[in-house]
C-alpha positions in Angstrom: 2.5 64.7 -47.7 -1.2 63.3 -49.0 -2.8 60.4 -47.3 -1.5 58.7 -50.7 1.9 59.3 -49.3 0.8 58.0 -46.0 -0.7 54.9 -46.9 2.2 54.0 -49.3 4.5 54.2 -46.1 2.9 52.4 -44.0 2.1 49.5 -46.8 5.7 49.8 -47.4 7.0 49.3 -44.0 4.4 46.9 -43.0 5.7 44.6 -46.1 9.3 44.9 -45.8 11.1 41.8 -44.9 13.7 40.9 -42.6 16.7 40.3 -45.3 16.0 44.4 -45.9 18.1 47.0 -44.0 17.2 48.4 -40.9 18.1 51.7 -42.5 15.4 51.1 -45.5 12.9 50.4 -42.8 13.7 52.9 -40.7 13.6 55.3 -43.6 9.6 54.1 -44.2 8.7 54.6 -40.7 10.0 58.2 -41.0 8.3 58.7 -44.0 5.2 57.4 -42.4 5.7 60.0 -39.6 6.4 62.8 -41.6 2.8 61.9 -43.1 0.8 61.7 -39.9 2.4 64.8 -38.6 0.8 66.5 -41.6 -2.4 64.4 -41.2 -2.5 66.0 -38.0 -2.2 69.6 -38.5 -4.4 69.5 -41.2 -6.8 67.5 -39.3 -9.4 69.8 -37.0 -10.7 66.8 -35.6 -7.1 65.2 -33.9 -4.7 66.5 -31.0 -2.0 65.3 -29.7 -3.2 61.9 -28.3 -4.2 61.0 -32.1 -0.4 61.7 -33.3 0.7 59.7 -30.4 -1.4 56.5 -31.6 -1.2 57.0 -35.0 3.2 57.5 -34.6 3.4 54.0 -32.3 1.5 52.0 -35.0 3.8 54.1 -37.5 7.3 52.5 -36.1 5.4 49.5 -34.7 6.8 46.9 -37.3 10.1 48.5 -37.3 10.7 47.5 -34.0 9.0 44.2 -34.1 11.6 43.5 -37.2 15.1 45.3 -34.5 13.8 43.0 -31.9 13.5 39.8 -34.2 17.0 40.5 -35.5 18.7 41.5 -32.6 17.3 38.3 -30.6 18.3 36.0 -33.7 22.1 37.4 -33.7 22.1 37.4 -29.7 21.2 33.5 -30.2 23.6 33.0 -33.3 26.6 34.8 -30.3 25.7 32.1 -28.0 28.8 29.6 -27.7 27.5 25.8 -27.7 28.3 25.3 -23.7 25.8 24.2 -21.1 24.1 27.6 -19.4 24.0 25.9 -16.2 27.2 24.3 -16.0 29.4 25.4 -18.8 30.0 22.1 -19.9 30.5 21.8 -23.8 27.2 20.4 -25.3 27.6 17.8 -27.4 25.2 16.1 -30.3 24.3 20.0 -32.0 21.5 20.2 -34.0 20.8 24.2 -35.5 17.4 25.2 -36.9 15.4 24.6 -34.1 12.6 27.2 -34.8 10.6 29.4 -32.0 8.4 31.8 -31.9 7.3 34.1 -29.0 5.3 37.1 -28.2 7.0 40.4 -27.6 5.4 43.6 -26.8 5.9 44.1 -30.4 4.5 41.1 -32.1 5.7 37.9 -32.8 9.2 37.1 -33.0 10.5 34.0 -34.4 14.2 33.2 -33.5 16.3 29.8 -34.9 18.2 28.4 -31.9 21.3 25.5 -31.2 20.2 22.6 -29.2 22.5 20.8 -27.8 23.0 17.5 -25.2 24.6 18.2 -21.3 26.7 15.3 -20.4 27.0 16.3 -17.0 23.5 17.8 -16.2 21.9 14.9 -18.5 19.6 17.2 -20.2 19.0 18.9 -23.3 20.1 22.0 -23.7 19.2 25.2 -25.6 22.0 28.3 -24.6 19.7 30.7 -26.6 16.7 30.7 -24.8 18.4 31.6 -21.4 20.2 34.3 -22.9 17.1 36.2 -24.2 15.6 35.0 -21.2 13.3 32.5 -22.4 13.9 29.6 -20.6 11.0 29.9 -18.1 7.9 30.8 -20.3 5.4 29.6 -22.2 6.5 32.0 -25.3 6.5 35.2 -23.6 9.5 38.0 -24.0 11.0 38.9 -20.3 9.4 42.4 -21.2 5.8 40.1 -21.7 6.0 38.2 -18.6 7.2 41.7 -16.5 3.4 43.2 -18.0 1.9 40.5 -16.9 3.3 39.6 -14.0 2.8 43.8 -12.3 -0.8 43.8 -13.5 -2.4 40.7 -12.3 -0.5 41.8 -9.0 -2.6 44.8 -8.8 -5.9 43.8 -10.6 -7.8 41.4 -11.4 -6.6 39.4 -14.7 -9.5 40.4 -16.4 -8.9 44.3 -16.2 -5.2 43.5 -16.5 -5.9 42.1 -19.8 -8.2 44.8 -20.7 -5.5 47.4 -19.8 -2.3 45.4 -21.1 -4.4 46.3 -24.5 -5.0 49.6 -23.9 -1.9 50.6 -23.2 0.7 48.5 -25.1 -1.4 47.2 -27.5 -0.6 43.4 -26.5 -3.3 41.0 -26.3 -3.3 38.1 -24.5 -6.2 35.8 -23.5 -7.5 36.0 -20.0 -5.7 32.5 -19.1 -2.5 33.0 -20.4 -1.9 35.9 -18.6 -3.4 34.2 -15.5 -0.8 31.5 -16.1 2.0 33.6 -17.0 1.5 36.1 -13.8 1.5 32.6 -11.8 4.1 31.2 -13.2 6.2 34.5 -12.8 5.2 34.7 -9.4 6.3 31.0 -8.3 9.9 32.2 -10.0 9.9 34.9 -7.3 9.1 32.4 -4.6 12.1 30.8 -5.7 14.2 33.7 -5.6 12.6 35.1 -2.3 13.8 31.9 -0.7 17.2 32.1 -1.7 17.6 36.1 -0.8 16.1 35.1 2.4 19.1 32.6 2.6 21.9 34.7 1.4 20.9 37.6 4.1 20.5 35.5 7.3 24.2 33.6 6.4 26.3 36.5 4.6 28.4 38.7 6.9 27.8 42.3 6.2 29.9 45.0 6.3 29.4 47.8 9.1 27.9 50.6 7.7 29.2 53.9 8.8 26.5 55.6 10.2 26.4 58.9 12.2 24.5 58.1 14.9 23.1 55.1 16.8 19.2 54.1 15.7 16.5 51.9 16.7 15.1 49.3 14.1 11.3 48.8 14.1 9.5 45.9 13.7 5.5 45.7 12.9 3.5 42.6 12.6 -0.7 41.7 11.8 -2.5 39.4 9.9 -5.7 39.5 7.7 -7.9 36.9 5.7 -8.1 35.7 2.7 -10.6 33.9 1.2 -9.7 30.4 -0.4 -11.1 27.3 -2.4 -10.4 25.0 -0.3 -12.3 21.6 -0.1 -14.8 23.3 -3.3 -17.2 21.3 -4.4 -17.5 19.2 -1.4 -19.0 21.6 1.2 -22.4 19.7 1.3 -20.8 16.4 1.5 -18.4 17.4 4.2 -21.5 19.4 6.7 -23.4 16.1 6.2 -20.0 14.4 8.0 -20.6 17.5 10.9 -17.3 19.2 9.0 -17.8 22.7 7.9 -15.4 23.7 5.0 -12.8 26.4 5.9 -12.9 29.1 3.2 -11.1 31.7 5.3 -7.4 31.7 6.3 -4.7 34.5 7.5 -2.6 36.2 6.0 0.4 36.7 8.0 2.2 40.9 6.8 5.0 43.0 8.7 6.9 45.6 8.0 10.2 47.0 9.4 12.0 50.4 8.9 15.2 52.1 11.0 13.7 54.9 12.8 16.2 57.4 11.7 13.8 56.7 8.2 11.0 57.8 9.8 9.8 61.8 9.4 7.1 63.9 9.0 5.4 66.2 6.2 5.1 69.9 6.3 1.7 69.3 7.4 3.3 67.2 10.7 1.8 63.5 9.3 4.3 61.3 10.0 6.1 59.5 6.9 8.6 56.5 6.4 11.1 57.5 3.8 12.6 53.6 3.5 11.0 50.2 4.6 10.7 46.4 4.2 7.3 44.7 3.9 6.4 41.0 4.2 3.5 39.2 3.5 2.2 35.6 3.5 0.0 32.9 3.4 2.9 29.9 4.4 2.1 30.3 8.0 4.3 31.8 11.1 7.0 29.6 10.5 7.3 31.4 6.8 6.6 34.9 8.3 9.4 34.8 11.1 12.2 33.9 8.2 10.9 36.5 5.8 10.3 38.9 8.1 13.9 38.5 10.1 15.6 38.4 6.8 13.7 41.8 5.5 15.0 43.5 9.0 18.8 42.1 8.2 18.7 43.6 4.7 17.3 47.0 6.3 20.1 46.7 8.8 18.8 44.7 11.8 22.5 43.7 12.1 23.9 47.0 13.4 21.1 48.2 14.8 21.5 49.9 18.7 18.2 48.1 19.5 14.7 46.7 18.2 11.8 47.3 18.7 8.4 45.1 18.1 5.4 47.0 17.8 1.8 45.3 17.6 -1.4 45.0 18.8 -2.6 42.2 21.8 -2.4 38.9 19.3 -0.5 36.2 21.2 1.3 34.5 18.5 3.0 37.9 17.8 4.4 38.6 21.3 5.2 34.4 20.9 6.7 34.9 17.4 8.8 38.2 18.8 10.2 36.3 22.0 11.3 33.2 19.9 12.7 35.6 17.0 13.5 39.0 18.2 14.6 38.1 22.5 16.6 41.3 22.9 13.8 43.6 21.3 11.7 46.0 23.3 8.0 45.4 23.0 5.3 47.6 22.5 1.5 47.0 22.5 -0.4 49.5 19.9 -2.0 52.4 21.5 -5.2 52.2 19.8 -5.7 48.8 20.8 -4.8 49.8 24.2 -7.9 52.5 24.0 -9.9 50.3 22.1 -10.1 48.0 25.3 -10.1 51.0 27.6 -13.4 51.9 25.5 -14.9 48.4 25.8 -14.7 48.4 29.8 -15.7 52.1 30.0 -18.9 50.1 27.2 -19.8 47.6 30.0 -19.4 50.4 32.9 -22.0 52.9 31.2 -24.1 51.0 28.5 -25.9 53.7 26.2 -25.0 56.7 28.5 -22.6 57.5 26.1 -21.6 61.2 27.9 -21.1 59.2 31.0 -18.8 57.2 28.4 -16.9 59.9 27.2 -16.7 62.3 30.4 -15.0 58.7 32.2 -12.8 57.6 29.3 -11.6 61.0 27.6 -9.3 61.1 30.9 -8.0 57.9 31.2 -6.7 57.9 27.2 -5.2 60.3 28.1 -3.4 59.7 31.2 -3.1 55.8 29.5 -0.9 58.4 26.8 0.7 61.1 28.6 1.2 59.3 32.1 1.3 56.0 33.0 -0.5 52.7 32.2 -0.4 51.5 36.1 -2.0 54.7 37.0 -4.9 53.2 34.8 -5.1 50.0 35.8 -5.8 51.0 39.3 -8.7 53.0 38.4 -10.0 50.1 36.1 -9.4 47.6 40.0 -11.2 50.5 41.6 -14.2 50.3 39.0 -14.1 46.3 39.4 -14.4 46.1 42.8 -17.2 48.9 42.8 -19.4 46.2 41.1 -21.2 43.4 42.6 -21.2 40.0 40.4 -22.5 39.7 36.9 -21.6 40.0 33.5 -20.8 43.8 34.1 -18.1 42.7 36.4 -16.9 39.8 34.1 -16.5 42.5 30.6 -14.5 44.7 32.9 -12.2 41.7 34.9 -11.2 40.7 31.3 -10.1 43.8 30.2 -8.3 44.5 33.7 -6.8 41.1 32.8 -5.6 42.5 29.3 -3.7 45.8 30.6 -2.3 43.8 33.4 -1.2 41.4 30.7 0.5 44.4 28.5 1.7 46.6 31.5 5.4 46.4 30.6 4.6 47.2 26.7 2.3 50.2 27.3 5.3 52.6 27.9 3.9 55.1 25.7 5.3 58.4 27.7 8.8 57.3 27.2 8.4 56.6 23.6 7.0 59.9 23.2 10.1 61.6 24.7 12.1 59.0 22.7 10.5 60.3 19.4 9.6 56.6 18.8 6.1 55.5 17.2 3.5 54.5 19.6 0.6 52.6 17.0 0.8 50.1 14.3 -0.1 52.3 11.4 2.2 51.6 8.9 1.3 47.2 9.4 -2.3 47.9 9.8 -2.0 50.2 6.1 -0.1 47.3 4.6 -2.9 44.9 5.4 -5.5 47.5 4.1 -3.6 48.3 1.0 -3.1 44.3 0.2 -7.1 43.4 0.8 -7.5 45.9 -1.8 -6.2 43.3 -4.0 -7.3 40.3 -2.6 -10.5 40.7 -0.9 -12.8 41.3 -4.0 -16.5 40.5 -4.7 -16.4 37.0 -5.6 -12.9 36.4 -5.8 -11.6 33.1 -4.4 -8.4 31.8 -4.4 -6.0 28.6 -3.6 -3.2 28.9 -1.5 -0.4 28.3 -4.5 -2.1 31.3 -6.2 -2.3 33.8 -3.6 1.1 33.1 -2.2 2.5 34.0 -5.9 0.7 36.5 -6.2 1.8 37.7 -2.7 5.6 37.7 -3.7 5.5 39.5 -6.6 3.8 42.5 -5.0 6.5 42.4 -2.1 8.9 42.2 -4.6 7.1 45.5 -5.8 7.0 47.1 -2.8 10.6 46.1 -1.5 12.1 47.8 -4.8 13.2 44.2 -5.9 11.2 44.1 -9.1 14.6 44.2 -11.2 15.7 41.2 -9.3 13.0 39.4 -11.1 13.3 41.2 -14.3 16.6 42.9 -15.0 15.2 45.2 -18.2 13.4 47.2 -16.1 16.7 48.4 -14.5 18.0 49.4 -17.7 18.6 53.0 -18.8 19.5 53.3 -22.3 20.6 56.8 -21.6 23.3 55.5 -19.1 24.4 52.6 -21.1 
């Protein structure tokens, strides 16, 4: 076919209208096809990725025109009854026109609007079954763009790459807004499966042998816009603005879900993550509800593992009684390393000849056996601020003695750091911690939830498309 041919197609399809067949405008976009495929061999210039841009555009309006028609007859199916409590609707009124942007143009569907007697609101059955009732004039596969890219990136690279790839542009606030809005919608639903898990009675599952469930908690900052604007007003009251505030993340997994690679790195096949800014309060529902649903319930035993924060071990003896506790190991050397620090200064081979030992012993033995030669260092050292760094960390590892039982969980095959917490924080700050990025507390928290949904393989919770296999179906 000639480029004549080509353009003629694609004129063709672009013009056709929707009272024309699908068939006719299916037959244009194939004759469009047929054209670039020639363009392209003939073309020295073009591969592959050239058909491939050239065939999307080719069908583009084609699908635009299935979509618009298969929402309108979806709406004109919809029986005139209340979507929320199936009560008849009364005082119907058709026509009502609207107009929303799907990942293949804009769509314009005419809806039934109708009167709730019971709920006392006006009703339009259409919109919640295309799922329209909670946007701005997005389609559900729209706000699902949106909503996984600002999640990951900043909203002006998501909107840069929402382009790129699909071809769908939206301005820099609108996706903002729509990413927000989509994230207080999994707030909502969060809440509620938080609910259902901590009330619903679940049925024992059949497993073939007893395992332990594990329970990791941390927290990290985020940076907020708190009070902005009034910072110099405020210092001149003696106040100074808080910009930082935690964020409070943990993560659970059965270890019977923990392995390792052929290389011998360790690996969690299945876990739960939680994360956010609500406070501990927030963080001990989510995170006891997260443990339930990876199957706290029938569990032979818990086990808490974090580093030497006290509102953890707090948070774990309020939620989690009948768990084991286990203070990270690297927090344990870390302090091992601070007192060995204040023993030795600079000398740091007298550092590592004295501490190299106890690590391992700390490791491989037993903590008590450390803290005696940590007393016997103490009481070597006349008084001074020498004597005072190493009575605080005798303090600490008197403090942690019963959750420093790292020999046993050794034998036990059990984990003896924090890792897989600690990565969650790191992987999240990715996100939030920025250059120059700010945020307010209603805005992070969304943003939060939807990348927990993400990471809990919830997302088709939110939006039920992207469960859907065609091939299946």
């Amino acid at each position: 076919m000639t480029t004549t041919c080509l353009e003629s197609a694609t004129s063709g399809l672009e013009s056709g209208t929707s009272s024309e067949p699908l068939a006719v405008l299916a037959a244009r976009a194939a004759c469009a096809l047929e054209c670039s495929l020639q363009r392209l061999v003939l073309a020295s210039d073009q591969n592959l990725g050239h058909l491939e841009v050239q065939a999307a555009q080719d069908v583009h309006e084609l699908l635009r025109q299935t979509i618009e028609r298969g929402a309108q007859a979806k709406a004109d199916a919809m029986p005139p009854t209340c979507p929320v409590c199936g009560q008849p609707l009364s005082r119907l009124s058709t026509g009502h026109p609207r107009t929303f942007e799907s990942r293949f143009g804009s769509v314009t569907v005419q809806r039934t609007r109708g009167y709730c007697k019971r709920c006392h609101k006006w009703r339009v059955p259409a919109d919640t079954a295309l799922g329209l009732e909670e946007t701005a004039g997005y389609s559900p596969a729209v706000q699902d763009m949106a909503a996984l890219l600002v999640s990951k990136m900043p909203v002006e690279e998501a909107r840069a790459v929402l382009a790129h790839l699909t071809g769908v542009q939206l301005p820099r606030a609108t996706l903002d807004r729509e990413a927000k809005r989509q994230g207080q919608r999994a707030q909502r639903l969060r809440t509620e499966l938080d609910q259902q898990a901590a009330t619903e009675k679940r049925q024992l599952e059949l497993t073939l042998e007893p395992y332990q469930m594990i329970i990791q908690l941390d927290a990290w900052n985020i940076r907020e816009r708190d009070a902005w604007g009034k910072s110099a007003a405020l210092r001149r009251q003696g106040q100074e603005p808080e910009r930082w505030h935690w964020v409070y993340t943990g993560t659970c997994f059965r270890l019977d879900h923990r392995g390792h690679t052929d290389g011998g790195r360790p690996v969690i096949t299945e876990r739960g993550f939680v994360a956010t800014r609500q406070g501990l309060a927030e963080l001990r529902q989510q995170l006891h509800a997260e443990a339930l649903r990876r199957g706290l319930s029938q569990a032979a035993g818990a086990l808490v593992i974090a580093d030497g924060a006290v509102w953890i071990w707090r948070l774990a003896d309020d939620r989690w009684p009948q768990a084991r506790q286990r203070l990270d190991f690297y927090h344990a050397a870390q302090h091992l390393a601070a007192a060995g620090r204040a023993l030795f200064g600079e000398d740091k081979d007298k550092l590592k000849a004295w501490l190299k030992p106890l690590i391992k012993q700390l490791k491989n033995e037993s903590a008590i056996k450390v803290i005696h030669k940590l007393e016997q260092a103490l009481a070597a050292l006349g008084p001074g601020p020498v004597a005072v760094a190493v009575a605080r960390e005798v303090d600490y590892f008197h403090e942690h003695q019963e959750r420093m039982d790292y020999r046993a969980a050794q034998r036990a095959g059990e984990p003896i750091g924090s890792g897989p917490v600690e990565a969650t924080c790191r992987q999240a700050q990715c996100r939030f911690k920025r250059p120059g990025q700010f945020w307010s507390q209603a805005g992070d928290e969304a943003l939060l939830c939807l990348e927990m949904f993400w990471r809990n393989g919830r997302w088709q919770l939110l939006f039920p498309h992207t469960s859907f296999n065609p091939a299946r179906n």
